[in-house]
C-alpha positions in Angstrom: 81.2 123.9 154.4 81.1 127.8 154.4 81.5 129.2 150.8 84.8 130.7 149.9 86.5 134.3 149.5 88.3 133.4 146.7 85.0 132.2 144.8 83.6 135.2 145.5 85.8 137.5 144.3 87.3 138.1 140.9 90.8 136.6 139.3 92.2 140.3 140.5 91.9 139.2 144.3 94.3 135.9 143.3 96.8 138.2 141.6 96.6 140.3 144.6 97.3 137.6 147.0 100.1 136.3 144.7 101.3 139.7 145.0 101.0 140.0 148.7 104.1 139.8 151.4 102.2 137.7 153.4 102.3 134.1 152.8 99.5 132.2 151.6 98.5 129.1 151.1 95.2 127.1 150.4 95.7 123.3 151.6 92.7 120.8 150.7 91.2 119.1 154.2 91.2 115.8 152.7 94.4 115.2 151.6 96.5 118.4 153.3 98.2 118.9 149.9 98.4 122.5 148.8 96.2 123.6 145.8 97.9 126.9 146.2 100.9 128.8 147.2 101.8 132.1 146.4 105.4 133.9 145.9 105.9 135.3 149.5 105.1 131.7 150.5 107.5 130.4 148.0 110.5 132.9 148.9 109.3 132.1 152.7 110.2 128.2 152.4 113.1 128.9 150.2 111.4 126.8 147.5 112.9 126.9 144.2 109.2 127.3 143.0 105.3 127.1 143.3 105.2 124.0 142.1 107.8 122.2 143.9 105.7 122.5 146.9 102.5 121.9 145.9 104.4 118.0 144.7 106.0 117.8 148.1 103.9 116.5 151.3 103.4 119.6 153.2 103.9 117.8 156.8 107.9 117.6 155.8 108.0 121.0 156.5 106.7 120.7 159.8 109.2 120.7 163.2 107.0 119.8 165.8 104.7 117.1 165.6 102.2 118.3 168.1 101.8 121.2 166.3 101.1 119.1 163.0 98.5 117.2 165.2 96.8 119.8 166.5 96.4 121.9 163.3 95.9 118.7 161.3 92.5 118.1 163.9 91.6 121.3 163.4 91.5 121.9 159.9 89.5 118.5 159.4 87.3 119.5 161.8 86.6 122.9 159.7 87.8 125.1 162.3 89.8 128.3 162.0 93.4 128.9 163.0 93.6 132.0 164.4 96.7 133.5 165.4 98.5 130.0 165.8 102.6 130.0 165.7 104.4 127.2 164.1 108.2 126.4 163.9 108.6 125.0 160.2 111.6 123.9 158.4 113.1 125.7 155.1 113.8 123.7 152.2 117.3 124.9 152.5 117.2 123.1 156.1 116.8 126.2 158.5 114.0 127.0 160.6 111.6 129.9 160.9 108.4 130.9 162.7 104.8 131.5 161.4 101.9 133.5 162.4 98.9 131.4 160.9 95.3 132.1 160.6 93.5 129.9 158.3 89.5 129.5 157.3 87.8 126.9 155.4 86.6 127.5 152.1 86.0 125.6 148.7 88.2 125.9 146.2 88.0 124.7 142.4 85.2 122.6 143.9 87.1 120.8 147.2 86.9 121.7 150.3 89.8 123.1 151.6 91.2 125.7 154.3 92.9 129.4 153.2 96.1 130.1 155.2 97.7 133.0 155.8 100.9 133.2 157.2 103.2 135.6 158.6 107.1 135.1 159.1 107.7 136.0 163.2 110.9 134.2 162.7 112.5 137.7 164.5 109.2 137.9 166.9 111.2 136.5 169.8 113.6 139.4 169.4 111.4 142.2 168.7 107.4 142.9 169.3 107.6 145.3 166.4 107.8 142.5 163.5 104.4 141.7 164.9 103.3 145.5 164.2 104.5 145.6 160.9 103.5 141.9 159.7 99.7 143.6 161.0 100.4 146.6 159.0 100.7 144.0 156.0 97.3 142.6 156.1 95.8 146.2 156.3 98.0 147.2 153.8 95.9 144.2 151.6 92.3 145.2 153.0 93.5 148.6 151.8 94.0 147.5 148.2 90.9 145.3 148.5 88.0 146.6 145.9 86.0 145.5 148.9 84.6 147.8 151.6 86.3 146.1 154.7 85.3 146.3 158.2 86.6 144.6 161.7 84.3 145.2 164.7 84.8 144.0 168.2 82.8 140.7 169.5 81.3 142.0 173.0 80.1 145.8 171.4 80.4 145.6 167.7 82.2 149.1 167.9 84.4 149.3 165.0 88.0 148.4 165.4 89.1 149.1 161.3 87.7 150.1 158.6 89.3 150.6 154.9 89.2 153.6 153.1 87.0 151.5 150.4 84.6 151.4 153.6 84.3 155.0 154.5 84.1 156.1 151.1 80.6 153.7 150.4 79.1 154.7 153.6 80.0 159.0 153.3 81.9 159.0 156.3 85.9 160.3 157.5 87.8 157.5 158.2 88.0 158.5 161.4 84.4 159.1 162.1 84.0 155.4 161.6 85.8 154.1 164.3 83.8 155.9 166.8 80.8 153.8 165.9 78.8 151.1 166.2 78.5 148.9 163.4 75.1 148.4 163.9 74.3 152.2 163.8 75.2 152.4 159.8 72.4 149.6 159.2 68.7 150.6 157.9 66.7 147.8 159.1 67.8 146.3 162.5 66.2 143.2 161.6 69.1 142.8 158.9 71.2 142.5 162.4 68.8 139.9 164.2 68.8 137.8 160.7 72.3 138.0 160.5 72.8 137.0 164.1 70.9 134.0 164.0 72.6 133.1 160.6 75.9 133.5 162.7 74.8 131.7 165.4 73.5 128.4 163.0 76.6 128.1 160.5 79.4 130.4 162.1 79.5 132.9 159.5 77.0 134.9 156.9 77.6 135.2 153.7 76.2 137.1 150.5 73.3 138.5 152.7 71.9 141.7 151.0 71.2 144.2 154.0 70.6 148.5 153.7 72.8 150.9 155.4 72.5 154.1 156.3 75.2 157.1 154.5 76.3 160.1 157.3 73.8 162.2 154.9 70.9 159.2 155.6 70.8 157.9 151.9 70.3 154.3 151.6 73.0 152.2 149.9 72.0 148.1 149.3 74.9 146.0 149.7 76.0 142.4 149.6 77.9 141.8 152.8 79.6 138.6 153.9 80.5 138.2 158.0 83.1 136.0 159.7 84.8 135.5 163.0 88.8 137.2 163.0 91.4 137.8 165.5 92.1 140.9 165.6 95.1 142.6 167.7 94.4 139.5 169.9 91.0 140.0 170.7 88.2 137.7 169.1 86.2 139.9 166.6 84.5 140.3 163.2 85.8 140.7 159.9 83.3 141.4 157.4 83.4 142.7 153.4 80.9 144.1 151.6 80.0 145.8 147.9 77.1 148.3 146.8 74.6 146.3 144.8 71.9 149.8 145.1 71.8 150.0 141.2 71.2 146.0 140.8 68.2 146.4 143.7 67.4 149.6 141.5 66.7 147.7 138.5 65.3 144.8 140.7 62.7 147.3 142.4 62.0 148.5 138.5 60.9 145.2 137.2 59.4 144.4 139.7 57.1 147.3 139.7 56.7 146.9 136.0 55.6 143.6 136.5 53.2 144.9 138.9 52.1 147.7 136.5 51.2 145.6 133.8 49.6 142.9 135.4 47.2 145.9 137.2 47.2 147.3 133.0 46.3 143.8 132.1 43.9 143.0 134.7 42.1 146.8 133.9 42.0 145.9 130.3 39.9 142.5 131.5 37.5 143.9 133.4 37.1 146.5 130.6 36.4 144.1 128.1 34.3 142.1 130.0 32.2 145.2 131.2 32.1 146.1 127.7 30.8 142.5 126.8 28.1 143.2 129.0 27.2 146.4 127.6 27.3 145.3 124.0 25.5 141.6 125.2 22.3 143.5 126.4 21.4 145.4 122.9 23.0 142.9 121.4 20.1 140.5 122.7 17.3 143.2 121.9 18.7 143.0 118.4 18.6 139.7 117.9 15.5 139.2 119.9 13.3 141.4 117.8 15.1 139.8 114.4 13.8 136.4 116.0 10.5 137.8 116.7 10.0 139.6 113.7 11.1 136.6 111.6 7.9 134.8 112.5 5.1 137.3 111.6 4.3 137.6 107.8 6.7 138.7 105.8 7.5 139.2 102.0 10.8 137.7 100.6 13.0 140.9 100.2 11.5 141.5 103.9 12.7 137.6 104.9 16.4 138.4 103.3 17.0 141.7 105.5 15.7 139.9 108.5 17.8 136.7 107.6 21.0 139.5 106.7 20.4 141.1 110.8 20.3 137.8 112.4 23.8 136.8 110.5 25.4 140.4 111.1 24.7 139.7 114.7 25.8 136.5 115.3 29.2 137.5 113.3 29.3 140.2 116.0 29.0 138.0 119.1 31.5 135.7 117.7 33.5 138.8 117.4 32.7 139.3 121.3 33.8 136.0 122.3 36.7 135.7 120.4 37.6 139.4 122.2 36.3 137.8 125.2 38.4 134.7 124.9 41.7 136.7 124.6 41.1 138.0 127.5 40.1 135.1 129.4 43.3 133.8 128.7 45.5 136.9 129.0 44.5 137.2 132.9 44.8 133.6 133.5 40.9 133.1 134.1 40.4 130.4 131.5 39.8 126.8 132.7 40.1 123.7 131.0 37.3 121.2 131.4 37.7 117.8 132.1 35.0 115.1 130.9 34.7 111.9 129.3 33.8 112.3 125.3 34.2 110.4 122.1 36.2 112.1 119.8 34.4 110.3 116.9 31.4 112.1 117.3 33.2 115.6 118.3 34.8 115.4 115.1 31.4 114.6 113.3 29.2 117.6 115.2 32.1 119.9 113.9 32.3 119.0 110.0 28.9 118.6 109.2 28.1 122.4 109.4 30.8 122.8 107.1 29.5 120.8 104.3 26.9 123.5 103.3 29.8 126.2 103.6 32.0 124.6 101.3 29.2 123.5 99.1 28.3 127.2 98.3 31.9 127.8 97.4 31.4 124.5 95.1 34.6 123.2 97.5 35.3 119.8 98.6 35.7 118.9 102.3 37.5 116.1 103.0 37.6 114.5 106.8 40.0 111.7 107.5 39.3 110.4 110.8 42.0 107.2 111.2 41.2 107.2 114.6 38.6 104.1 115.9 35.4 104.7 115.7 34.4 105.4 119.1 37.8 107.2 120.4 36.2 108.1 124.0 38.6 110.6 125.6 39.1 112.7 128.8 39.5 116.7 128.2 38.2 120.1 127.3 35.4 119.2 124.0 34.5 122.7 123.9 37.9 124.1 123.6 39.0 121.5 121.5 36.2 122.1 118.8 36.8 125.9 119.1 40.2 124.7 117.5 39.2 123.2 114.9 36.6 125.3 114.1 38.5 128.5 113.5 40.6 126.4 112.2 38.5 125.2 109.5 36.4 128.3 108.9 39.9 130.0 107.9 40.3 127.4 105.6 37.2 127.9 103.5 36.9 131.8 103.8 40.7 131.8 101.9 40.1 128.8 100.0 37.9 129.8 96.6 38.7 126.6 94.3 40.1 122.9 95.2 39.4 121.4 98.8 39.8 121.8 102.5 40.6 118.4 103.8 40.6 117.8 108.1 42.7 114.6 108.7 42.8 113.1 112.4 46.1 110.9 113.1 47.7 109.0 116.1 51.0 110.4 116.4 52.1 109.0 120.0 54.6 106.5 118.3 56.6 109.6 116.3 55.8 112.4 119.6 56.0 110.2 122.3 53.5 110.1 125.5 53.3 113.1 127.7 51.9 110.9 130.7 50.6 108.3 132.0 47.6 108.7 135.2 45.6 106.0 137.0 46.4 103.0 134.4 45.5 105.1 131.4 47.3 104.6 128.8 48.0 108.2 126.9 48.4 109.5 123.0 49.0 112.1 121.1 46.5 113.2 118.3 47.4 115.2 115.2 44.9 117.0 113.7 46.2 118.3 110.4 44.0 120.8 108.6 45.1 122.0 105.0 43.5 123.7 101.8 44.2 124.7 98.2 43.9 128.0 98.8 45.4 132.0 99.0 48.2 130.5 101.3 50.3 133.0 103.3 53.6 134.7 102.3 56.6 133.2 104.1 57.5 136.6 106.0 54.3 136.8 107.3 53.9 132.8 108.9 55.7 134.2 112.4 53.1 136.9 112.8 49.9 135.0 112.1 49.6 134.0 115.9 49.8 137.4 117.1 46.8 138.6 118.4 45.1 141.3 115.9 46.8 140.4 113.2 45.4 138.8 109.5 47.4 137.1 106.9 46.3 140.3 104.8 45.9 143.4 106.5 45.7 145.8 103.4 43.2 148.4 103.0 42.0 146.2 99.5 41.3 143.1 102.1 38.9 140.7 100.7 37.8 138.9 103.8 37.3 140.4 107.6 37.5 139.2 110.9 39.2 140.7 114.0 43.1 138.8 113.6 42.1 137.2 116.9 40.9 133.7 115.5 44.8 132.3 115.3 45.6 133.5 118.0 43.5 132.2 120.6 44.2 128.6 118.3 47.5 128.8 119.4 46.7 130.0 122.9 44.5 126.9 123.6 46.7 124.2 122.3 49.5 125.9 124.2 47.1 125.4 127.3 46.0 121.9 126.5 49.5 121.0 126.3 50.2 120.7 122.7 51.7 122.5 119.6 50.6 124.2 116.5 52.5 124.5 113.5 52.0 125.7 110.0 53.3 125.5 106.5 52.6 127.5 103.9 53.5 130.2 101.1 52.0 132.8 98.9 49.6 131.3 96.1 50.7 127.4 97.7 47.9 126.6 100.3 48.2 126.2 103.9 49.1 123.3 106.6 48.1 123.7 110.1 48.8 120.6 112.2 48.3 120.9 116.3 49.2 118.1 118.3 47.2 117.5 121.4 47.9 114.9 124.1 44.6 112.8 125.3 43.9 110.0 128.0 42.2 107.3 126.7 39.1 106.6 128.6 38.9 103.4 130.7 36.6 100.5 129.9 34.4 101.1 133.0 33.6 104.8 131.6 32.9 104.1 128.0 29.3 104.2 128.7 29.8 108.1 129.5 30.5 108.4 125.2 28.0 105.7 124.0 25.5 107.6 120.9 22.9 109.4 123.0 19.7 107.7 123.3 17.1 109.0 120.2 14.6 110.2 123.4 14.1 114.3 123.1 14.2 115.8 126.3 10.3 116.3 127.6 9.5 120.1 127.3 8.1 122.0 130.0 4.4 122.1 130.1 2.4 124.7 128.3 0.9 126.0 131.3 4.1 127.0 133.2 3.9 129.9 135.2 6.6 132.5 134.6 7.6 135.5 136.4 10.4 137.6 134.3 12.3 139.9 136.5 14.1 142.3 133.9 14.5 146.0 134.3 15.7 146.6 130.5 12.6 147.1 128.5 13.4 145.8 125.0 15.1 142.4 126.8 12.0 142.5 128.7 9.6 142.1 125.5 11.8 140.3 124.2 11.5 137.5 126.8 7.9 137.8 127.5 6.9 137.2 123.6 9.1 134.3 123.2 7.3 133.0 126.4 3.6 133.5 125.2 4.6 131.7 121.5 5.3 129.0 124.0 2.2 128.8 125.7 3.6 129.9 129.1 1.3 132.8 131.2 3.8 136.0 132.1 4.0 138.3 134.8 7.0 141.3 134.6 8.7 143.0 137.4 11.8 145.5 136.9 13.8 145.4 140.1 14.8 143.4 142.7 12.6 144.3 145.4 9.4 143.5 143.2 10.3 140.0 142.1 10.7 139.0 145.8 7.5 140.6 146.9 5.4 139.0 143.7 7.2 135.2 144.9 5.5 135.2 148.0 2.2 134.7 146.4 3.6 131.2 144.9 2.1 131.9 141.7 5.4 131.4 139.8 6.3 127.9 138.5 10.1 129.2 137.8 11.6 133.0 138.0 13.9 134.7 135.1 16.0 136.6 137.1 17.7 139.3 135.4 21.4 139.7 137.5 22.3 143.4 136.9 18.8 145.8 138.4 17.9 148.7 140.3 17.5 148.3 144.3 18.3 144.7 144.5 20.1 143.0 142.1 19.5 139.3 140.9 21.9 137.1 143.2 20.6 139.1 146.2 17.0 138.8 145.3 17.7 135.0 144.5 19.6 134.5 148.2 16.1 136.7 149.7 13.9 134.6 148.1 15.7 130.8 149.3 16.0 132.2 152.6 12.6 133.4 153.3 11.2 130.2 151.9 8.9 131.2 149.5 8.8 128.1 147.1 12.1 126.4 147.6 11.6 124.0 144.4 10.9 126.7 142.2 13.6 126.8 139.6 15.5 130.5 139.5 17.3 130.7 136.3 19.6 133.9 135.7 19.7 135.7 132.7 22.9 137.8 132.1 25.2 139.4 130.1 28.2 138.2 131.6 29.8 135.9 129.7 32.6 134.5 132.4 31.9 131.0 133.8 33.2 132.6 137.3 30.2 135.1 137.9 28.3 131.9 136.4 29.5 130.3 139.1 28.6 132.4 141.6 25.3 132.9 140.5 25.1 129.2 141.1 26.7 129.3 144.6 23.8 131.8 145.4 20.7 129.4 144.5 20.3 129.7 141.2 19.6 126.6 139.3 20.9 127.5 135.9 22.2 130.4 133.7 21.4 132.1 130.5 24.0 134.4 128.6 22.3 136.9 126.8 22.0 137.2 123.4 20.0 133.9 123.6 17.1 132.8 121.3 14.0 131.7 121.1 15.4 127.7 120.6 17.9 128.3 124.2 15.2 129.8 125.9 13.3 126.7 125.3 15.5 124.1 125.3 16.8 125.6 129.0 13.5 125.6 130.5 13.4 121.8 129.4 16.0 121.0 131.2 15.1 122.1 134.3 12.0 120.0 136.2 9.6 122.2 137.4 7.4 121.2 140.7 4.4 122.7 142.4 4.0 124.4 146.2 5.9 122.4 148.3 
């Protein structure tokens, strides 16, 4: 069912019809009862009123029955009267003659067909009602807040064309009729679309197209299309309105949109070029603190060393929390999915707290009333980064009392988000609350926002960068949960986030069984090691922690030198630095596999690129593991452990 004028148009166009001399009527296909008749109709059929013929049967008005067949068929089969005369019968008992033309629209939701009709009761006399009854109907596309057209079938040249028509388009009302429709239009593929739209369902409707103004301005409009008789001859009627500011606005936002997703997307790869840059002194920082922590040193000596090593690890955690944000604002941060126990997350989180709150002589409680294995399917990292900011806020503003982390099933209260593969799915709380500063009420719907601290005055007691919260919320959001908080000035704080978890089936419980006590072998003391690393503090860096491990060393600075020095197969496993002069790592990697030269030798890429994408495709291009710089001493190690290293081939 094609959609209808009068749903289209606003309550004026009704009055307007109601107002019109031309009889109309709007008769619903099912039963054939009117829904609507206006006062020409009324004063037409001699009806005492409106409704006295919508309660009448509208066929009792009808002379011939052939007639009532044949427009009865047509109607039901949604096609259009057009120009159809009908003898009907007055309710006073005379007769008349109609000039009908009907389509089929919905109205107040049933389909139904519009019908307009024109007394030709004196057509038999004279040709010139028939002028004047046409005369009506322009008369009405005249009024019509509508640009109206009529064009013929076989050319599309213009036939009419309402003032409304030739104002829109800058053209004398006469100009108009000595074109082509289908020269006013912008895009002639709005014509082809429309075509094959006409062709398909008889009509287009609400199809935004561009025309063309006499002074070659473009105006957007909205323009619906139907078949008409027109002075006898089959043509096309078709309406339209301006919608340019609307396609303004829409061409605005749009380009907005675009503007600050290429904004956001700059400020990502800033940040993570600026990780980079900040990661690679950042490691000869910490490198040399490392170092220079094991030679001989006197106590005050020990302290400063100590006081470097914790000023830069508070700095990379500022990095990665910056890093983080951004991760998430450019919709690059994944969520893992593997099989842990939630038990033991919860314990490798808490523990590290004990000392922290035992230097601010604080109790931390941890209520776990979750079973004791708990083996889960998600995102562990994540999900400890939660509660780790979580809880670190809590002691840093807590000075007196206790920071209690309490773990609850709350699936029968929340309900179950889902349900996959037979698992059967909860809904954890983890509620984290302490005795201490609190936060003032005015200031709990800001605390999320990104750079922003409970207590931004200049007389601040405690730091941090405002992001901590904010990524809190950001990650539960992603993992499909909630955060909330409660809270007040002096009162303590509440935070409770609600996460949804799959529990783990039987068959993969052995994936969170307590690791076995075995260490992992380290490598042997006699490794071979060539370092490819063009900065020279990172390189030293590297080198000594190598030697205190008994490994031999060889250092080359670009790319083109570590491939020429693995030819000689001296190297039991290559450090490749990623970023160097000539060649950098991931070519010099993809060089080395495909020449051959010792296929089994573990490449492992050091870099200060902290997104797992690049880590990726450092992978893709052969290398067997990755290292984010700042490391120490203990990664170093613990990575070349866990990679086997084997001899020539």
């Amino acid at each position: 069912m094609m959609p209808t004028m009068l749903q289209e148009y606003d309550t004026g166009l009704l009055h307007l019809l109601n107002a019109s001399p031309i009889g109309v009527t709007v008769v619903e296909q099912e039963t054939g009862n009117y829904l609507l008749v206006n006062s020409s109709f009324v004063k037409m059929m001699r009806a005492p009123s409106a409704k006295y013929l919508r309660d009448m049967n509208p066929a009792h008005t009808w002379v011939n029955n052939e007639q009532v067949a044949t427009a009865r068929e047509a109607l039901t089969n949604d096609e259009n009267l057009v120009d159809v005369e009908v003898e009907r019968k007055r309710i006073d008992g005379s007769h008349c003659w109609f000039l009908m033309n009907s389509q089929p629209i919905v109205f107040e939701g049933k389909e139904a067909h519009i019908i307009w009709q024109i007394d030709i009761t004196d057509r038999h006399e004279t040709e010139g009602q028939i002028a004047r009854s046409e005369q009506r109907l322009l008369n009405i596309f005249e009024a019509s807040p509508y640009a109206i057209g009529i064009t013929r079938k076989s050319d599309a040249k213009i036939l009419y064309a309402n003032n409304k028509y030739a104002t829109l388009m800058g053209y004398e009302h006469e100009e108009l009729l000595e074109l082509n429709a289908a020269e006013i239009w912008a895009n002639p593929n709005d014509r082809i679309e429309f075509r094959k739209e006409f062709d398909k369902k008889g009509f287009v409707s609400e199809r935004e197209a561009q025309g063309v103004r006499k002074d070659g301005s473009i105006i957007w409009v909205s323009i619906t299309w139907k078949p008409f008789r027109y002075k006898n001859k089959d043509s096309y009627i078709f309406w339209f309105n301006e919608i340019t500011e609307q396609k303004r606005s829409q061409t605005d936002l749009a380009l907005a949109l675009r503007q600050a997703k290429t904004a956001n997307l700059a400020k990502s790869d800033f940040l993570a070029s600026m990780s980079h840059e900040i990661r690679t002194p950042l490691n000869g920082v910490l490198g040399l603190a490392q170092l220079l922590k094991s030679t001989q040193l006197d106590g005050d000596q020990v302290g400063y060393v100590d006081t470097i090593l914790s000023s830069g690890q508070t700095l990379l955690a500022i990095l990665n929390d910056v890093l983080d944000m951004s991760k998430i604002e450019a919709g690059k941060l994944e969520l893992e999915e593997k099989v842990y126990s939630l038990h033991q997350l919860i314990s490798t989180i808490t523990i590290p707290f004990q000392n922290l709150a035992d230097e601010k002589d604080l109790k931390l409680i941890v209520n776990n009333n979750l079973a004791t294995k708990s083996p889960v399917s998600g995102d562990a990292i994540r999900l400890r980064q939660i509660i780790w900011n979580l809880l670190s806020n809590a002691i840093k503003f807590t000075d007196e009392g206790y920071v209690a982390l309490t773990i609850d099933d709350v699936t029968s209260t929340h309900g179950v988000s889902t349900v996959e593969a037979g698992k059967k799915c909860h809904k954890y709380c983890f509620t984290i609350e302490d005795t201490g500063s609190g936060i003032a009420s005015d200031r709990l719907d800001s605390i999320f926002q990104a750079f922003t601290q409970e207590d931004n005055s200049i007389t601040r007691t405690h730091g941090g960068t405002g992001l901590g919260l904010s990524i809190v919320k950001q990650l539960t959001e992603l993992m499909g949960g909630s955060i909330s908080v409660e809270s007040g000035a002096g009162k303590g704080s509440i935070f409770k986030v609600i996460l949804p978890f799959i529990d783990v089936i039987s068959e993969d419980s052995d994936a969170v069984s307590p690791p076995k006590k075995e260490q992992i072998a380290p490598a042997p003391n006699s490794l071979n090691v060539l370092v490819a690393e063009d900065n020279p503090v990172n390189a030293i860096i590297t080198t000594e922690f190598l030697k205190k491990f008994g490994h031999s060393v060889r250092h080359v600075v670009d790319g083109d030198l570590v491939v020429e020095a693995a030819k000689d197969g001296w190297a039991d496993v290559i450090l490749m630095d990623i970023h160097m002069p000539k060649m950098d790592g991931v070519d010099a990697t993809k060089m080395i596999i495909k020449n051959g030269l010792r296929k089994n030798t573990p490449i492992i890429g050091l870099t200060a690129e902290a997104f797992a994408d690049r880590h990726d495709v450092f992978r893709e291009a052969g290398m067997k593991d990755v290292l984010t710089k700042p490391f120490t001493e203990q990664q170093l190690a613990d990575t070349l452990a866990a990679n086997k290293f084997v001899g020539q081939p």
